[in-house]
C-alpha positions as CSV (number, residue, x, y, z in Angstrom):
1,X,-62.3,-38.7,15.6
2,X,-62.5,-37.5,11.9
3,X,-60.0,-37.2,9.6
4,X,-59.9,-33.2,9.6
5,X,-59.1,-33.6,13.1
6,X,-56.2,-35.8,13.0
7,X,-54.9,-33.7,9.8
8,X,-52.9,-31.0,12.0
9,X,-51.4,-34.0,13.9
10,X,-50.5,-35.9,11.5
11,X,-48.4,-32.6,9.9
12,X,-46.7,-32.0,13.2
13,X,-45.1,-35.5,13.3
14,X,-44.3,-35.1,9.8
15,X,-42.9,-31.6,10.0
16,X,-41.3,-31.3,13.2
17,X,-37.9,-33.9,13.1
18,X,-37.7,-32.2,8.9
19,X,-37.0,-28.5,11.1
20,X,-34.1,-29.7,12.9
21,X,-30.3,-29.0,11.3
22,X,-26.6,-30.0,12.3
23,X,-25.3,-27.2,12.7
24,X,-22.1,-28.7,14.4
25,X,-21.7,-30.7,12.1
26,X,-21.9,-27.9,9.0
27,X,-19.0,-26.5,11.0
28,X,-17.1,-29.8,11.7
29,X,-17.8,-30.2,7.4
30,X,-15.7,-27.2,6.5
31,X,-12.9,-27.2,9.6
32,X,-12.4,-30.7,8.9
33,X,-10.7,-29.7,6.1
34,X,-9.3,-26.6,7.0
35,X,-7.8,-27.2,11.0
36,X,-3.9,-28.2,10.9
37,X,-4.0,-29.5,14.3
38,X,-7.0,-31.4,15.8
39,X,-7.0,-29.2,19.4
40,X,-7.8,-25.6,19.0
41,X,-4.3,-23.9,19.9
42,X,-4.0,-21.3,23.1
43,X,-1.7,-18.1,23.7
44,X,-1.0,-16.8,27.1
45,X,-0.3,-12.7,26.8
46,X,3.4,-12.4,27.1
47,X,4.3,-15.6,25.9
48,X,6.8,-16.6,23.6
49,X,5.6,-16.9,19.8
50,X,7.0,-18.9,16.9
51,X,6.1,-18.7,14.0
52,X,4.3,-21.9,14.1
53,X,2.3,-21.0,16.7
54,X,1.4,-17.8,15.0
55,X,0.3,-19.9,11.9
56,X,-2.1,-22.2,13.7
57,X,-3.6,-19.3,15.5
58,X,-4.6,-17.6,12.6
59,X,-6.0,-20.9,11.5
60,X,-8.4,-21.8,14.2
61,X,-9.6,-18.3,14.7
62,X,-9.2,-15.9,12.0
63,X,-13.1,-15.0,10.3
64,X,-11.6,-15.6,7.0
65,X,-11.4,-18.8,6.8
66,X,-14.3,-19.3,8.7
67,X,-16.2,-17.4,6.4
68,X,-15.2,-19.4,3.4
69,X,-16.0,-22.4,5.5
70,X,-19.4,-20.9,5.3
71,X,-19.5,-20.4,1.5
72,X,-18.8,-24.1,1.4
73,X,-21.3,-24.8,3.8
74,X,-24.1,-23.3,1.3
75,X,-22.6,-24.9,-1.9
76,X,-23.6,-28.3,0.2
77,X,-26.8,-26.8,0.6
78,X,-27.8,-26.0,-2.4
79,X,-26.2,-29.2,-3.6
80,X,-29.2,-30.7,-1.2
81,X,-31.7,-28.9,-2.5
82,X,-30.9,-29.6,-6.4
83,X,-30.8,-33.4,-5.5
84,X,-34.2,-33.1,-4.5
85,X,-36.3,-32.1,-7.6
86,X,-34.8,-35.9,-8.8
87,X,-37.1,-37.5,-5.8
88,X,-40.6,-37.2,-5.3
89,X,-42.2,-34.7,-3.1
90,X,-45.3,-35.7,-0.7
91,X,-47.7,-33.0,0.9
92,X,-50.4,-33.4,3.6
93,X,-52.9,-30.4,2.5
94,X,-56.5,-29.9,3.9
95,X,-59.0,-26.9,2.2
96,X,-61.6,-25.6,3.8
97,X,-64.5,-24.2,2.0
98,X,-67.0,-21.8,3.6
99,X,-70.3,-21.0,1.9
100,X,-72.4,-18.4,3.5
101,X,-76.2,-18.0,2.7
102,X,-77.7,-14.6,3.1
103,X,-81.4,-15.2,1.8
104,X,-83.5,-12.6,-0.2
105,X,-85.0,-15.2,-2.7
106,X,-87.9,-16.4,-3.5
107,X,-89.0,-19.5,-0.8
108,X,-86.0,-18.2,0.8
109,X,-85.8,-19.8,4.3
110,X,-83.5,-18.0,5.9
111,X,-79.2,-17.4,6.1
112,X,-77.1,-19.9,7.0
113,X,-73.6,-21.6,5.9
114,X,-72.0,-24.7,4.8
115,X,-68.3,-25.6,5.5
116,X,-66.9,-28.6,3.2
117,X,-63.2,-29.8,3.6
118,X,-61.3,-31.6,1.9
119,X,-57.6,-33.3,3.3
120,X,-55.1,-36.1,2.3
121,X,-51.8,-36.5,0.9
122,X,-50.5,-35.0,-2.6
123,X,-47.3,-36.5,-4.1
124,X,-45.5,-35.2,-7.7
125,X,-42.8,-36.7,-9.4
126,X,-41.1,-35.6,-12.4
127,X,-40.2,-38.6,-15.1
128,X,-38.6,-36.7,-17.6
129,X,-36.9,-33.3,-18.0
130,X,-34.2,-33.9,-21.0
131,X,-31.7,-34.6,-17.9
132,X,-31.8,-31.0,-17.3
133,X,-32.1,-31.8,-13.4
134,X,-29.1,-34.6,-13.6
135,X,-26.8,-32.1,-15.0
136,X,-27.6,-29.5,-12.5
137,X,-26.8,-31.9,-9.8
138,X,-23.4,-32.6,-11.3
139,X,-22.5,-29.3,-12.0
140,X,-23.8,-28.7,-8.2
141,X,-21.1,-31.4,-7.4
142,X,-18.1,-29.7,-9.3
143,X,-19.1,-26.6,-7.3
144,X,-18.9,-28.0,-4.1
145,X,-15.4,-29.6,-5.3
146,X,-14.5,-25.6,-6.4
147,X,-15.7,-24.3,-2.7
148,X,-13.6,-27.0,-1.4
149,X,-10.5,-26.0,-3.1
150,X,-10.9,-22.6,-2.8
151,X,-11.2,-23.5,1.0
152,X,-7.6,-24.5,0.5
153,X,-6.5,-22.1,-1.6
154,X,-7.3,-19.5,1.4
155,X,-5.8,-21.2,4.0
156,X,-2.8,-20.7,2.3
157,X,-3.4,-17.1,1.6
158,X,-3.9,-16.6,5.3
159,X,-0.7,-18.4,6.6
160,X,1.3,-16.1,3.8
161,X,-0.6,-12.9,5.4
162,X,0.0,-14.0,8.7
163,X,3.6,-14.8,8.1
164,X,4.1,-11.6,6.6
165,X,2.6,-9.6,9.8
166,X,4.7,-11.8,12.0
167,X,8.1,-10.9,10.1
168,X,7.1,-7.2,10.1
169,X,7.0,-7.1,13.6
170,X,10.4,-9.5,13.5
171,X,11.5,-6.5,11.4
172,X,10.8,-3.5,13.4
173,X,12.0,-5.1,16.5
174,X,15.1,-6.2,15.2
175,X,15.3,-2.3,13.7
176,X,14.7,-0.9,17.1
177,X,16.9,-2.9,19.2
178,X,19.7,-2.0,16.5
179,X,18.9,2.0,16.8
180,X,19.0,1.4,20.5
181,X,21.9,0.1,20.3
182,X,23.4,2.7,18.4
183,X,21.7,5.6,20.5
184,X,23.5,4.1,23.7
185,X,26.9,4.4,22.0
186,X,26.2,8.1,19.8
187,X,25.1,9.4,23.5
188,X,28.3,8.4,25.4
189,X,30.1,10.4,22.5
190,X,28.2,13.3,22.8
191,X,29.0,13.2,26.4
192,X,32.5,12.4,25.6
193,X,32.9,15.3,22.6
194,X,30.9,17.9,25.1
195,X,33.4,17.7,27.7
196,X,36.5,17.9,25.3
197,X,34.6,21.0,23.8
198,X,34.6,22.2,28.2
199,X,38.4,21.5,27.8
200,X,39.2,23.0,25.0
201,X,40.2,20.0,23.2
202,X,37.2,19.6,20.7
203,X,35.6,22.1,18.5
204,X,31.8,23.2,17.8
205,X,31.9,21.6,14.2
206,X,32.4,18.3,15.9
207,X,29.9,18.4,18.6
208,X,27.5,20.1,15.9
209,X,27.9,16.8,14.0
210,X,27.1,14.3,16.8
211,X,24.5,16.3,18.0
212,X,22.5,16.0,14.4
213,X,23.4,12.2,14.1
214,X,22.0,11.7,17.9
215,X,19.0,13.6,16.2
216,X,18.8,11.8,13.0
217,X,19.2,8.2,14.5
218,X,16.3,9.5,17.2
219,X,13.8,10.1,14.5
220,X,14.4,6.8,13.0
221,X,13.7,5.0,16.6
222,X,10.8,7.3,16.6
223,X,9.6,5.6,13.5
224,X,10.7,2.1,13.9
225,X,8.9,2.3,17.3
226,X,5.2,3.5,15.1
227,X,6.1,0.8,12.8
228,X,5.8,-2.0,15.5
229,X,2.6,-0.5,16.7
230,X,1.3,-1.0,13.6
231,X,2.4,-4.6,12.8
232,X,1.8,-6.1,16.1
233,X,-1.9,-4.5,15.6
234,X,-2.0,-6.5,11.9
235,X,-0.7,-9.4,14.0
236,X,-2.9,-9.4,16.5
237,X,-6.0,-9.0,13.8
238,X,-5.1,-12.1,11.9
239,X,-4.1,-14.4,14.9
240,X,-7.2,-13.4,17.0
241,X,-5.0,-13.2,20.3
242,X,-3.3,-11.2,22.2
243,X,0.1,-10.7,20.9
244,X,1.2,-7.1,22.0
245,X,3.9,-8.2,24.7
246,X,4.9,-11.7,22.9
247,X,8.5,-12.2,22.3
248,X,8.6,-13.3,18.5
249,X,11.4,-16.1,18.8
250,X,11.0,-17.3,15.0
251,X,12.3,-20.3,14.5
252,X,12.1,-20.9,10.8
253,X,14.9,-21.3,8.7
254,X,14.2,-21.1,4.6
255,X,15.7,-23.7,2.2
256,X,17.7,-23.6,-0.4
257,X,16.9,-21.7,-3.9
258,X,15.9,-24.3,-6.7
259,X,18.3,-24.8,-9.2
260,X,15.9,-25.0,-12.2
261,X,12.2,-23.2,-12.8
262,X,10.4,-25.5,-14.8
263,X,10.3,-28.8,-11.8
264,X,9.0,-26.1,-9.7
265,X,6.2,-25.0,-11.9
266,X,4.9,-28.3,-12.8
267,X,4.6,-29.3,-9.1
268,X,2.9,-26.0,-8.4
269,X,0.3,-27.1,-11.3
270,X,0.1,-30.0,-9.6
271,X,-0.5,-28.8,-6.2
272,X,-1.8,-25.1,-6.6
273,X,-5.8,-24.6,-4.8
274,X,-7.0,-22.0,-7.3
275,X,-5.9,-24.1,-10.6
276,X,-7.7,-27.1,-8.7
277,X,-10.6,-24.4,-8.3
278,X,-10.3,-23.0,-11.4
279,X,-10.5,-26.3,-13.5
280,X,-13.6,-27.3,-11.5
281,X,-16.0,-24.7,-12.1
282,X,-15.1,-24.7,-15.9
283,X,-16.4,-28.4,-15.3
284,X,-19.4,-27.1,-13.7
285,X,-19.7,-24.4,-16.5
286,X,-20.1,-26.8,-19.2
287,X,-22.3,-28.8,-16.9
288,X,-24.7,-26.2,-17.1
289,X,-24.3,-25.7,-20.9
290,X,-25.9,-29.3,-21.2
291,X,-28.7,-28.6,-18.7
292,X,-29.7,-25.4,-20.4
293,X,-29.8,-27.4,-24.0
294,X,-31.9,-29.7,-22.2
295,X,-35.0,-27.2,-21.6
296,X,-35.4,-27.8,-25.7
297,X,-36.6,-31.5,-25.0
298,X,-40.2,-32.3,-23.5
299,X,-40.8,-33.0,-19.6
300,X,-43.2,-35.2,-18.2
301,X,-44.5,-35.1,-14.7
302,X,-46.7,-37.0,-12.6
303,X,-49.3,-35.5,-9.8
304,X,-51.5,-37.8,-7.5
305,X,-53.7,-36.6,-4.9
306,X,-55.1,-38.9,-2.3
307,X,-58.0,-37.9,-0.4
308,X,-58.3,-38.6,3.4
309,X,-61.2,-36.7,3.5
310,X,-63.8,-35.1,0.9
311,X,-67.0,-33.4,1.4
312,X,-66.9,-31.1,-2.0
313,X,-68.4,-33.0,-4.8
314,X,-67.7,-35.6,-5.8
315,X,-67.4,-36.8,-1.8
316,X,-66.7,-40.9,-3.3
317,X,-63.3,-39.6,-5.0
318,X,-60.1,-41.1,-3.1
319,X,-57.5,-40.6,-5.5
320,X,-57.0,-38.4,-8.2
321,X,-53.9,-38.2,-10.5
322,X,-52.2,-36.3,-14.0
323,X,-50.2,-37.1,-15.9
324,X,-48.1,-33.5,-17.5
325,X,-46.5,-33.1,-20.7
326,X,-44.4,-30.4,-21.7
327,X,-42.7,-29.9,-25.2
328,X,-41.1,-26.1,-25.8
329,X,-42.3,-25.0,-29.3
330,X,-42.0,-21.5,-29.3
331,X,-40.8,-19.7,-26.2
332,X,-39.7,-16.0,-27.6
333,X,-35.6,-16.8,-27.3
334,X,-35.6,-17.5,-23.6
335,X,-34.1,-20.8,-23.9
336,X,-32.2,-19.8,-26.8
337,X,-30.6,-16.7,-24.4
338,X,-30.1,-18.9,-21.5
339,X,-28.5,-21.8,-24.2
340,X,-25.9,-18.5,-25.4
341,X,-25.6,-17.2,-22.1
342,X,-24.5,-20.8,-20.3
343,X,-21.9,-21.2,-23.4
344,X,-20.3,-17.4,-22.5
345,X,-20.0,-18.0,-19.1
346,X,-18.1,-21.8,-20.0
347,X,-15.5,-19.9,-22.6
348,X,-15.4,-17.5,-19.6
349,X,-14.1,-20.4,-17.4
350,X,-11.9,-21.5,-19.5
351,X,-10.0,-18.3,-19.9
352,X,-10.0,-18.0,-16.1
353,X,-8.7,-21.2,-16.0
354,X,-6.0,-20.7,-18.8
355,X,-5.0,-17.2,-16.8
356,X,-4.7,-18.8,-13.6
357,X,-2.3,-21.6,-15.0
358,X,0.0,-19.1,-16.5
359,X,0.0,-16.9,-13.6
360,X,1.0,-19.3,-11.4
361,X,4.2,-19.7,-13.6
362,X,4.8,-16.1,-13.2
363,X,4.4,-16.1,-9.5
364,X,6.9,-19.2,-9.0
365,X,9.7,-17.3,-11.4
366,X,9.0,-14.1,-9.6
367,X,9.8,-16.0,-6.1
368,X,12.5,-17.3,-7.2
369,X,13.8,-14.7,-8.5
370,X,13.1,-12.5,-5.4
371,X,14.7,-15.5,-3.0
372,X,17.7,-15.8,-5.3
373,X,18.4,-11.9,-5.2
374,X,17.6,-11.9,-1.4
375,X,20.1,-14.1,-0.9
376,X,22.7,-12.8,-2.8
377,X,22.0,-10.0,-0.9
378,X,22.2,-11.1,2.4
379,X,26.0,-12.5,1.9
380,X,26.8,-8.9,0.8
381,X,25.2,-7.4,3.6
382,X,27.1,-9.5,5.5
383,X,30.5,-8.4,4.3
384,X,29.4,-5.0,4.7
385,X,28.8,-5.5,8.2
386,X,32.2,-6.9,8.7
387,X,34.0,-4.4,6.7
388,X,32.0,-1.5,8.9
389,X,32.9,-2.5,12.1
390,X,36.6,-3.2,11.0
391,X,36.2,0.8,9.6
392,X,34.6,2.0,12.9
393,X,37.8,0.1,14.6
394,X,39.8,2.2,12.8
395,X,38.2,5.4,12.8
396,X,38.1,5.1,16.7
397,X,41.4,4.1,17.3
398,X,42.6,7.0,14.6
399,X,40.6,9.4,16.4
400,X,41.8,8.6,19.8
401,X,45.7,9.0,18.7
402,X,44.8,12.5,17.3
403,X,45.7,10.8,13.8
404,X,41.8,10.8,12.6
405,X,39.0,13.4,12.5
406,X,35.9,13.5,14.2
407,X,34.0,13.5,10.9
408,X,35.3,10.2,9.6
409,X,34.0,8.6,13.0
410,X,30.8,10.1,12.7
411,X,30.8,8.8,9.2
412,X,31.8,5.1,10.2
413,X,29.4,5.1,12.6
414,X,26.7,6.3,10.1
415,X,28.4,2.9,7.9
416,X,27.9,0.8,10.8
417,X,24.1,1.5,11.5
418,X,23.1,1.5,7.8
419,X,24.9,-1.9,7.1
420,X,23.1,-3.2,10.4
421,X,19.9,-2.2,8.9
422,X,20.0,-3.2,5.9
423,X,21.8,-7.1,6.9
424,X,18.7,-7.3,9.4
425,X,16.1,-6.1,7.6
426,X,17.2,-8.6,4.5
427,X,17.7,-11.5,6.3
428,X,13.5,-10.9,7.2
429,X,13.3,-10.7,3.3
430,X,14.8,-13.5,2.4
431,X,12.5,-15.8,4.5
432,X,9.6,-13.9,3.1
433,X,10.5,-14.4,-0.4
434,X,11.0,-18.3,0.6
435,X,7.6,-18.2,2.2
436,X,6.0,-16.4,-0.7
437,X,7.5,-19.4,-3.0
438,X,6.1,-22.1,-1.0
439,X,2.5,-20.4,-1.4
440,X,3.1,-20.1,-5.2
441,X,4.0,-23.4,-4.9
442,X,0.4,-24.0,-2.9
443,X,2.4,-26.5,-0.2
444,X,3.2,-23.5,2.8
445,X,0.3,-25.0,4.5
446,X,2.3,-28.7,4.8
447,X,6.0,-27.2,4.8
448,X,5.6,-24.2,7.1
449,X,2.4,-25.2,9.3
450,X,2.3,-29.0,9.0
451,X,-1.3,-29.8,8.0
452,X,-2.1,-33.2,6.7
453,X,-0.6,-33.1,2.7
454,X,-4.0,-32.9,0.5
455,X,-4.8,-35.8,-1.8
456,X,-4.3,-34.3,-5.4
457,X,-6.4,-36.1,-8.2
458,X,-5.3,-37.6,-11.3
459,X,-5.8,-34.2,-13.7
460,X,-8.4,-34.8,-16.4
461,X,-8.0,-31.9,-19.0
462,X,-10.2,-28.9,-18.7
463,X,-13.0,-29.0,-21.1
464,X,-11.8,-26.8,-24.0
465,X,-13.7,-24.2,-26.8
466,X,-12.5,-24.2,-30.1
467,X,-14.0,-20.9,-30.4
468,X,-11.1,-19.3,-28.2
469,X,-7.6,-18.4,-28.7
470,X,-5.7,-20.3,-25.8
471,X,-1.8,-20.0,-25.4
472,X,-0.2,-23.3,-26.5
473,X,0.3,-26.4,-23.8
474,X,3.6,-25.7,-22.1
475,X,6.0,-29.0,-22.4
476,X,7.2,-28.7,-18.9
477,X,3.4,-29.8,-17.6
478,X,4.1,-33.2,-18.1
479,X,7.1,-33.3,-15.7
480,X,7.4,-35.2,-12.7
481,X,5.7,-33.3,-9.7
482,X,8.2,-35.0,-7.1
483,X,11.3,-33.0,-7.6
484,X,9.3,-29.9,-7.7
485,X,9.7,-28.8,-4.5
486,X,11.4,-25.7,-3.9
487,X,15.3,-26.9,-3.3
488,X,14.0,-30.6,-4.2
């Protein structure tokens, strides 16, 4: 058998195992980092649903994170396929020449045609390219560290949103069971009032006035009841189940408000995904700065053909090779744009980087803030409550010795249901606002859900540009991370 022959053979083995992928174990790459638990989690409709639950749901099944999984997934990739211009490439190639001879010439003897192939293997290497390649790689590497954090940085995102959903339904629940309640109790008066009106012993005015609260407190159950739709549809979309008839039973409890702001933000600098994210690709950014400089200096490459097979001429060549050099002496500003271009895009980077940092300070005030305010706020609410039904006591025992009006029970009652409300509805708040500081804090994934804590790296400072104006180092970064949890 000739060589020609054994050519298309020779490619399949060759070919054939380089077409197969993992795709599992792309997948298994990106939830490795991101699953909480190491079983995928299950909900029976009607079930009860904690919070937890309702976390980890959202975790194994929401898109979302998936999809970043997936942006991660490609950063590998083309991590792959930037580590291989540093190796040699080999092809098997084969051309096939046809010559056909149509005659007309003098002595002529005729058409006829000739068919010459040549086949073998064809290998290039590049030796030099002013490390351009090297620094591509690495900035390839800080990207894939970026992806990776960002990763992170959305999984916390997504148990916020999902925590959010799960208190709004919390909240509308709690809202309707309290209207309910208050319906049940304004009905039996308007029962009560219409037959002291049949009696003679109550007048218009009054049943006028429990008539329109009976009204008024409908249109609110009305509303609370489109409310719930709403968030147990939001729920539902983010946990990926079933969660229409699940009874939310909660079970978190918030922590205490820090005493002091500036523990809090170093430990968020510390532990925050999008800083960690953030300081990376300026990394990668000045990565490529160096690799664009590097298209001034000369590349050298290497190409060696090796023939299995040759019938053009000369037919007694086996191995041919060249040897490329490449030194940029004029190139019309391209390099020069790309140089200026890589050095914008750094500075950019930088300022990104510089933004994040101080927004993250502004988020952990703001959450504290918001917690501490909450709170003070529910202990109000709770006195109002207390003082409400002590009025509506009152009112009702006034009104039933003919010693109070009609009116000022209405208006008690009105008291009662707004200080209900409001006491509910806060309480709700005040775990949000908790919540919301343990994500500007970048640890609600560990606290709240109880994923495996993240191994933070020793910080290396961000590559800086003198060329930009940056807000001065605050003193607080140096602090101890430890006693930066929120209450720690």
């Amino acid at each position: 058998m000739r060589w020609p022959a054994l050519l298309p053979l020779i490619a399949l083995v060759i070919l054939l195992p380089g077409c197969a992928t993992d795709q599992a174990g792309d997948v298994a790459a990106y939830r490795s980092l991101t699953d909480i638990t190491t079983e995928a989690p299950g909900h029976a409709r009607g079930r009860e649903l904690t919070l937890l639950d309702a976390v980890r749901l959202a975790n194994a099944y929401n898109e979302r994170l998936a999809i970043g999984g997936e942006a991660y997934v490609q950063a590998l990739a083309d991590r792959q396929r930037l580590a291989a211009s540093l190796l040699p490439t080999l092809d098997l190639f084969g051309d096939l020449t046809l010559r056909e001879h149509t005659g007309g010439g003098a002595g002529s003897t005729g058409g006829g045609s000739v068919a010459r192939f040549d086949g073998g293997f064809s290998a290039q290497y590049t030796l030099l390219t002013g490390l351009t390649d090297f620094r591509t790689v690495r900035a390839a590497d800080l990207d894939i560290e970026a992806r990776r954090w960002l990763l992170l940085d959305l999984r916390e995102v997504l148990i916020l949103d999902t925590a959010t959903a799960y208190y709004e339904v919390l909240r509308a629940d709690r809202l309707i069971r309290v209207l309910e309640s208050s319906m049940t109790v304004q009905n039996e008066r308007l029962r009560d009032i219409l037959a002291r009106q049949r009696v003679g012993f109550a007048r218009p005015l009054d049943v006028a006035q429990i008539e329109a609260q009976v009204s008024q407190t409908r249109v609110l159950l009305l509303n609370a009841e489109n409310r719930l739709g709403n968030a147990r549809a939001a729920l539902k979309l983010l946990t990926a189940v079933d969660t229409d008839e699940s009874v939310l039973t909660d079970g978190f409890e918030p922590g205490p408000v820090p005493d002091s702001v500036d523990p809090v933000v170093a430990g968020a600098e510390r532990n925050r995904q999008d800083l960690m994210a953030a300081r990376k690709t300026a990394e990668a950014a000045r990565e490529l700065v160096d690799a664009s400089i590097g298209r001034y200096y000369p590349s050298i490459g290497v190409n060696l053909d090796y023939f299995l097979t040759r019938d053009t001429s000369p037919t007694d060549l086996d191995l041919s090779g060249l040897i490329s050099i490449n030194l940029p002496i004029f190139s019309a500003g391209r390099i020069e744009a790309d140089v200026r271009r890589s050095w914008s895009v750094f500075r950019e980077t930088v300022l990104n980087y510089s933004l994040t940092r101080r927004r993250i300070r502004l988020n952990v005030e703001s959450a504290i803030a918001d917690l501490s305010a909450s709170q003070k706020r529910v202990d109000e609410l709770r006195i109002q409550v207390t003082a409400a039904q002590e009025a509506l006591r009152q009112a009702e025992a006034g009104y039933q010795t003919g010693l109070g009006t009609n009116l000022e029970r209405v208006t008690a009652q009105d008291q009662l249901l707004a200080a209900q409300l409001q006491a509910a509805s806060e309480d709700f708040t005040r775990k949000l606002s908790y919540l919301a500081l343990l994500r500007a804090c970048g640890t609600i994934s560990t606290d709240v859900a109880g994923a495996a804590p993240v191994e933070i790296p020793d910080h290396t400072p961000v590559p800086e540009s003198p060329f930009i104006r940056l807000a001065p180092a605050d003193e607080s970064q140096g602090e101890s991370a430890d006693a930066a949890r929120p209450g720690g």
